[in-house]
C-alpha positions in Angstrom: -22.0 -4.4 9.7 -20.1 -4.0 6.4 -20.3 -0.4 4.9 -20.6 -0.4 1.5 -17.5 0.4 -0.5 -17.2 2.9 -3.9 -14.7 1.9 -6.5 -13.2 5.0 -5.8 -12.1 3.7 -2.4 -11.0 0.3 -3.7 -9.0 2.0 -6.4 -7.2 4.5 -3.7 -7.0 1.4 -1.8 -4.6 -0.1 -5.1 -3.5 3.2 -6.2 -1.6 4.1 -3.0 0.5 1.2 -2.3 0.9 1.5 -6.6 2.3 4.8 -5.9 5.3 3.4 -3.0 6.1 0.7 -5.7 6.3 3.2 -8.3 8.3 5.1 -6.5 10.4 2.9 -5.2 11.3 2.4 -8.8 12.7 5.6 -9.4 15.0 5.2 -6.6 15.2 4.1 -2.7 15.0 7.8 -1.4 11.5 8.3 -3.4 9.8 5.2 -2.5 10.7 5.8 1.1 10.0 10.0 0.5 6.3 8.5 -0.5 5.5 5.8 2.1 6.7 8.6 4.9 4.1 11.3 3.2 1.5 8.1 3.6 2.1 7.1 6.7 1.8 10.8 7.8 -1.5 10.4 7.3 -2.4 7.9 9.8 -3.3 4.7 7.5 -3.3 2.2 9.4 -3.3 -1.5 7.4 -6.8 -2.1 9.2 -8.2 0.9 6.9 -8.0 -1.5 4.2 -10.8 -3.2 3.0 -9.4 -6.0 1.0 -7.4 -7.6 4.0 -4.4 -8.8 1.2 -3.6 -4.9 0.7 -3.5 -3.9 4.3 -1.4 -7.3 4.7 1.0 -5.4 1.9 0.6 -1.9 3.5 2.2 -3.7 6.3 4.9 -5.2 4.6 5.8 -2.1 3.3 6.3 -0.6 6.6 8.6 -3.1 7.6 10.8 -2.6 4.7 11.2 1.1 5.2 11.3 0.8 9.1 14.5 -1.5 7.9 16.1 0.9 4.9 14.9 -2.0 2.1 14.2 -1.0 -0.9 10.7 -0.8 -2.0 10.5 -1.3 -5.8 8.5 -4.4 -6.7 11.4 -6.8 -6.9 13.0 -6.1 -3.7 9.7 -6.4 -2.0 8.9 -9.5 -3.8 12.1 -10.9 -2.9 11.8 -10.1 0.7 8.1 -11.0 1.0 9.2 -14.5 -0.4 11.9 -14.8 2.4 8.8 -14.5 4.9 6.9 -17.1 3.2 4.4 -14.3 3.0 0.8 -15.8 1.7 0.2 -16.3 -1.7 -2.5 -13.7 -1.8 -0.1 -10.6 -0.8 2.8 -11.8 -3.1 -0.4 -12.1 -5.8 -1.3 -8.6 -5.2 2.2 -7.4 -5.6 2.5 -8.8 -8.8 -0.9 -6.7 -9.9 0.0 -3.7 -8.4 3.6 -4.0 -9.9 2.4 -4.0 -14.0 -0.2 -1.5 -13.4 0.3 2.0 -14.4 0.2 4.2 -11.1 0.8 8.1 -11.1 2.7 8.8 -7.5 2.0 12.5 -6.6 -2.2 12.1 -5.7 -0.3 9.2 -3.3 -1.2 11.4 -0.1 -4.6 12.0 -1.3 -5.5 8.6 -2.0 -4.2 7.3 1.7 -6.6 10.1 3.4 -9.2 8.4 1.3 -8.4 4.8 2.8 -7.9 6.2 6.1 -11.2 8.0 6.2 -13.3 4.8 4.5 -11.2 2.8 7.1 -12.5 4.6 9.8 -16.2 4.8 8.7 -16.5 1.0 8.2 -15.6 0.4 11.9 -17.2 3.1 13.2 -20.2 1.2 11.5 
């Protein structure tokens, strides 16, 4: 059974992994700095519901675990070394031109995490 999702959640859903990127802009530190406060908070890429952002979340963890950088760029360059699938490099590309403030960045992955869980709990 498919819990029903609020836009809020789907924007937290964008807005977090926005946040890394954004980030990750300013400099290596900070977009690393960010996705450590994130994964703090237990998300797991299965708390996403569209499956392309989790597949991203992902990613993203393997590029820190590694010391990448995680601006857009790098990332995209990286992804495209993996052959990653056109839907993830797709979402990048979104997520990298929209506008995405990076200090709620904690909040918004409790929100994930927590709709995450209720959906499979369901």
């Amino acid at each position: 059974m498919n819990v029903p999702r609020t836009q809020a959640e789907l924007d937290a859903e964008r807005c977090v992994l926005g946040a890394v990127l954004a980030a990750g802009s300013l400099d290596v530190e900070a977009g690393h700095r960010v996705l450590d406060k994130i994964i703090a908070t237990g998300l797991d890429p299965n708390d996403f519901y569209v499956a392309s952002l989790g597949q991203l979340y992902a990613y993203l963890i393997a590029h820190h675990h590694r010391g990448h950088p995680l601006d857009p760029v790098s990332v995209a360059y990286e992804l495209e070394k993996q052959d990653a699938e056109p839907d993830v490099l797709g979402r990048l590309h979104v997520l990298a031109h929209e506008i995405t403030a990076i200090t709620p960045a904690k909040r918004w992955a409790e929100i994930v995490t927590e709709a995450g869980r209720r959906r499979r709990a369901a």
